[in-house]
N, C-alpha and C positions, 0 to 999 in steps of 0.2 A: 767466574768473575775475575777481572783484572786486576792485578794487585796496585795499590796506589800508586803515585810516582812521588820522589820525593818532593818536587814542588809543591804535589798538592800538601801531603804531608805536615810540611814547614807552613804554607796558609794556615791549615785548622790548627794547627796548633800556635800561632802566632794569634790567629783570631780569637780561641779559646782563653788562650793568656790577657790578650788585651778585652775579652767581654769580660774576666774577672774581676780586672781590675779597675772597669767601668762600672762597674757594679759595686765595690768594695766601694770607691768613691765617691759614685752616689748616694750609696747608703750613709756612708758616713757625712757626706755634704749635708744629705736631708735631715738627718735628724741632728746634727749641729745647728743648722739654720730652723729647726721648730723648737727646740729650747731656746735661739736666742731671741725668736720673735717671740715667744710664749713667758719669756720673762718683761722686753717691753709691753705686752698687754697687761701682764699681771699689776706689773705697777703704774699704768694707766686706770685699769679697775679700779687697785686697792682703795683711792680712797672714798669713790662713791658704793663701793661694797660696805669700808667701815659704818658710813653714815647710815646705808641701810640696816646692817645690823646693829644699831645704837650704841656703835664704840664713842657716836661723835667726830670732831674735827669736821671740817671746812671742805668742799668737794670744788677745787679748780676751775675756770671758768676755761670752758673749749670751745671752739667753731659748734659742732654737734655734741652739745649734752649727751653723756649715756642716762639711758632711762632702766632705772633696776624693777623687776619683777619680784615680786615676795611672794611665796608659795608655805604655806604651814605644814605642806606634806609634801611627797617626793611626786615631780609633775607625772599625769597619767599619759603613759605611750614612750613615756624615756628611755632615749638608747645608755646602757652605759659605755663610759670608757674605758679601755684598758689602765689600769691603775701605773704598770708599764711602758707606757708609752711616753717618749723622751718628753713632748710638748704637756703633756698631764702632769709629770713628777715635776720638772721645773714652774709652770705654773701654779701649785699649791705648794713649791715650796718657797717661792717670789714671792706669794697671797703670805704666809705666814710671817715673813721676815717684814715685812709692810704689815703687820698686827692684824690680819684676818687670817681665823685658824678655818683654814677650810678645808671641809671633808672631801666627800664622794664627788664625781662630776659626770653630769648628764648632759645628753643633748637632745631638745625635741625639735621637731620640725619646724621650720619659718621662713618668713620671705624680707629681704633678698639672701638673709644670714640664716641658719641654723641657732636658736635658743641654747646658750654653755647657761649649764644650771650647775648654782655651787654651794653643796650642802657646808651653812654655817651656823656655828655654834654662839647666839650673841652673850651678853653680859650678863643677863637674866635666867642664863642658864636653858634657854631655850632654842630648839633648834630648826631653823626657817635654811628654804631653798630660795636662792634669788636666782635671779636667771638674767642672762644679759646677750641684747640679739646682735652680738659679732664674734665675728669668726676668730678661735683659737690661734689662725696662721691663717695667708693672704690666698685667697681662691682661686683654682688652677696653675698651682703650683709646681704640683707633682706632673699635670701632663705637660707645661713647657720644660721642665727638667729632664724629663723621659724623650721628650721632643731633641733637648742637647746632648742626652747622653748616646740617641740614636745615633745623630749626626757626627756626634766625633767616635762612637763606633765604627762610621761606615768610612769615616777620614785614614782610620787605624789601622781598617781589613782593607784600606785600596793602598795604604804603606806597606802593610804585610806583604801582596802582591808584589807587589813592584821590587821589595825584597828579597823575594823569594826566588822571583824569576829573574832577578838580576845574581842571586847565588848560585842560581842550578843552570843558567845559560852555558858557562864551560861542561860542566858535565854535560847535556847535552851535544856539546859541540863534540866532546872528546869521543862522545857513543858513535855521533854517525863517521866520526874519524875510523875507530874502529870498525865500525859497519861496513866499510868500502875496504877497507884492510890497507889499506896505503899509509904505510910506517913515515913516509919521506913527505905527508901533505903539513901546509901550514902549521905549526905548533897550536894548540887551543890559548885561546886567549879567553880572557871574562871583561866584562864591560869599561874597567877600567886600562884595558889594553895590555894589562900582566896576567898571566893564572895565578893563584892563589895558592901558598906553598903542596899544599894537598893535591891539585890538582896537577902541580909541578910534578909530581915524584909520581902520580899515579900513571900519568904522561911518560915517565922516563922510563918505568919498568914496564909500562908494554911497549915501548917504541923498543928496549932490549929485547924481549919474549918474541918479539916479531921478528929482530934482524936473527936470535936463534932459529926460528921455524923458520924462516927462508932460506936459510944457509940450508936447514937438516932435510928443508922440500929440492932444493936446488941440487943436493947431493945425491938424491935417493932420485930424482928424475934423469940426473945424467948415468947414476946405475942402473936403471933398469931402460933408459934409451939404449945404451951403448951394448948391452945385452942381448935386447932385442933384435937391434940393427944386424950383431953380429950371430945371431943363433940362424936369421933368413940362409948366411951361405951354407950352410951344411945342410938345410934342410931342401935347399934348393938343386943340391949335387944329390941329394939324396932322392927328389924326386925324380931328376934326370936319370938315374942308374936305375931307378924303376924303370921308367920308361922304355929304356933298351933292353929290357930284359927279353928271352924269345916271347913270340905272341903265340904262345899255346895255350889251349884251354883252362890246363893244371896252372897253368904260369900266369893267368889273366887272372883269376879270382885273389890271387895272392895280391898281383901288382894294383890291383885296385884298393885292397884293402891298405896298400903302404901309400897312393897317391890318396886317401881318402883322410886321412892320419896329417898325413903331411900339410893338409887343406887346413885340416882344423889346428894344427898347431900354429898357421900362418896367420891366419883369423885371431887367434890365442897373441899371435906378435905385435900385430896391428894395432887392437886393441890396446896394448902395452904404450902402442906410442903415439895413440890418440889419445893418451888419457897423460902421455906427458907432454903433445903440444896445450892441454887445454890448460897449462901452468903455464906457458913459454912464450906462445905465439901472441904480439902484440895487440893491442886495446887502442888502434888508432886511426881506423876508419868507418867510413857511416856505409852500409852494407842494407841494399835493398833485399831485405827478407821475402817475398812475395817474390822476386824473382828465382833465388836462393830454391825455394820449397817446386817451382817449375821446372828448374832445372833436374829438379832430385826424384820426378816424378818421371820427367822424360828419360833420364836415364834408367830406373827398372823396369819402365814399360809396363808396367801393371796396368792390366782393362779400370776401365771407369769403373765398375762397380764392385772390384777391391778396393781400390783404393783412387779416394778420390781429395784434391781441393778445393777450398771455398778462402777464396784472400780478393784485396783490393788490386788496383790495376798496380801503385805503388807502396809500399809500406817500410820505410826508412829506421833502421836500429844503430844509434850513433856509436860510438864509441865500445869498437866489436870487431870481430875479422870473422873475413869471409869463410873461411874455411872450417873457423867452428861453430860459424850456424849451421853450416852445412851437416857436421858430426853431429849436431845437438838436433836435428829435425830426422837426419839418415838414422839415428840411432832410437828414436822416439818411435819412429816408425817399424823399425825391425824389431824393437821389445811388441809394440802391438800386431804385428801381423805373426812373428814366434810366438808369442804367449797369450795371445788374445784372439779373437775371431774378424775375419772380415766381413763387411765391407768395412774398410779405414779412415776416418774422414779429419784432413789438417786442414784446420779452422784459424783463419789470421785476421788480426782485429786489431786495432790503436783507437786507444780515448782520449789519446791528448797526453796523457801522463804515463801509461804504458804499453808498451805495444805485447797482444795477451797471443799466446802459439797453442793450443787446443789442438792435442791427437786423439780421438776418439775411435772407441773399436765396440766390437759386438761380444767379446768376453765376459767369464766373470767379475774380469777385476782383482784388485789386490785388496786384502783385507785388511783392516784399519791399523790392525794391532800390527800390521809387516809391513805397513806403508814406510817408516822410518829407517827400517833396515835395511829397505832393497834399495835403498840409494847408497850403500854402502859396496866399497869394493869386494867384488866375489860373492857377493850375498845373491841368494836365489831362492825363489818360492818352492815352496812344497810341490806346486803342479808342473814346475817347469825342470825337474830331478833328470826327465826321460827325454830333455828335449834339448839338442847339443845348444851349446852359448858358454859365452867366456863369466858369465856374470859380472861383466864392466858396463853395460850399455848406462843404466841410469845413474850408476856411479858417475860415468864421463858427463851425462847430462847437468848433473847435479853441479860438478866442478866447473863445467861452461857459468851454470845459473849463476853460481857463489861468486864467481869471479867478475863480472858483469852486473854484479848487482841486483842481480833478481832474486827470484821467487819459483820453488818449484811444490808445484800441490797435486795432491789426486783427489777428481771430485766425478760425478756423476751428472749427465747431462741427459733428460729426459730418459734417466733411467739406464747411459749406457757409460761404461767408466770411460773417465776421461784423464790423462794427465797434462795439465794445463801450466805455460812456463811463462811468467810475467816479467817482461824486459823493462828498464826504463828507457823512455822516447827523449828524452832531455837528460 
């Protein structure tokens, strides 16, 4: 499972912070507003409550009379109320300051109101339930309150967003900066067209960190260029003085085994300085791949059924040289026909967004746990110990991929390994 990203992060927690606080003040809204409506009822009641329980006094003249119910017993099917509940304690304690001492408070069913029954204590010492058919506080209340505190929920998590991804937009920018490795592109900016000190300085020390790894890549590839270039002459006099040697039979077995030596340290050179043009050589032209893999085919001449292509007529790789697709497909190809089995099949494909190179071979394949390694310089499988190779081939591939922006995977294609290398087409 993929670890969050911080935008989503900063949402739920911005959303979490604002449902609290939506909630703290509705809560505290709603039961503010049913004590304050529970004390205008109470002293609308009080005084036809008084006259019910024969404190006396005069009961007001209104639009709609209340009409009080007298009960001698507590009514039969009565819900009770929480004795805690804000709009209960404020209205018995409104009902008492207005001279009705009233108890308990019940509700039984009724139409279009709910019956509030309110155990009182009258003058006589005796204790009667009256009941009065309106409601405690104003009906559907709570759902259009839930109704606004959704809505300015949904107002607060479409800000959070919008905040969120207006903060993480630089980091983002600064990732795919990084991703392409180009120390020299546009500075990151964030929306309002500055970075944000943090992202200032985080910006500064890899734009340093990167001009040190270029310096310490650029040094170590003119050292082992210039090594290489020069280690060919003497190996090359050295293959010539074989050569001349007399052609006798005692003298043939030797001189083989010294031009045989001489081959592989040559191969051992090359390598050296395929794997320094694939740091060097420019990223400035659009290189038909599909041609590229025909050419590479015609030149080893392998029969159709080692090795074979399946590409379009054209298949266009922008911003890329020619020369190291050529090493990245030649090199692909000699790890699988070296250390895999034939028949070999380079598979070339674009969907629009990238263009996908699939070598597939009839091997076993590399195992999962040493797929990471062998794209490392000199690294080499266990089966491939007894089988000459520089151990540079998928290192160089890998250094094409990274540098170009791609993608290099090993997967399995009905069953036969494959190493598949995803270019971007744009």
């Amino acid at each position: 499972m993929a670890a969050p990203t911080l935008f989503r992060r900063l949402v739920v927690a911005q959303t979490i912070g604002s449902l609290a606080l939506v909630l703290v003040f509705g809560a505290a809204f709603y039961a503010e507003r049913n004590r304050t409506v529970a004390r205008l009822t109470a002293e609308r009641w009080a005084p036809a409550l008084r006259a019910a329980a024969g404190f006396g006094g005069s009961v007001p003249a209104t639009p709609t009379p209340l009409e009080v119910r007298v009960s001698e017993t507590r009514p039969a099917g009565a819900v009770p109320s929480s004795r805690w509940a804000p709009r209960i304690v404020t209205l018995r304690a409104t009902l008492r300051e207005d001279g009705v001492p009233a108890g308990d408070v019940v509700f039984t069913h009724g139409v279009p109101h709910p019956v509030t029954w309110i155990e009182v204590a009258g003058p006589d010492g005796r204790t009667r339930w009256l009941g009065l058919q309106d409601d405690v506080v104003e009906s559907y209340v709570f759902r259009r309150l839930f109704i606004a505190l959704a809505l300015g929920l949904a107002v607060v998590s479409a800000a959070s967003w919008a905040l969120a991804r207006r903060l993480t937009r630089p980091l983002e920018a600064l990732r795919r900066r990084i991703e392409s490795h180009d120390a020299k592109a546009a500075p990151t900016i964030s929306a309002d067209g500055a970075p944000t000190l943090e992202i200032a300085a985080i910006e500064t020390a890899w734009v340093a960190l990167a001009d040190r790894l270029a310096r310490q890549e650029s040094e170590r590839a003119l050292l082992l260029g210039g090594v290489s270039h020069d280690l060919r002459s003497p190996l090359s006099r050295i293959r010539m003085a074989a050569e001349l040697l007399p052609d006798t039979a005692e003298v043939a077995t030797r001189r083989a085994a010294i031009v045989r030596n001489v081959d592989v340290a040559d191969r051992l050179i090359a390598s050296f300085l395929d794997y320094v043009r694939a740091t060097e050589l420019p990223l400035a032209a659009t290189v038909d791949i599909a041609a590229v893999a025909r050419q590479l085919l015609e030149t080893r001449g392998e029969p159709a059924a080692t090795l074979a292509l399946a590409a379009p007529a054209r298949l266009d790789v922008p911003r890329t040289h020619e020369l190291l697709l050529e090493r990245l497909l030649a090199n692909l190809v000699d790890n699988a026909m070296r250390h895999g089995q034939p028949p070999v099949l380079i598979r070339l494909a674009g969907d629009g967004r990238d263009v996908v190179v699939d070598v597939e071979d009839h091997g076993p394949g590399i195992a999962p746990e040493a797929q990471a390694r062998m794209t490392q310089a000199f690294a080499r499988g266990d089966a491939s110990r007894a089988t000459p190779g520089t151990g540079l081939g998928l290192a160089i591939v890998q250094q094409i991929v990274r540098r170009m922006g791609g993608t290099l995977s090993f997967e399995r294609v009905e069953g036969a390994p494959c190493v598949r290398v995803r270019l971007p087409a744009r």
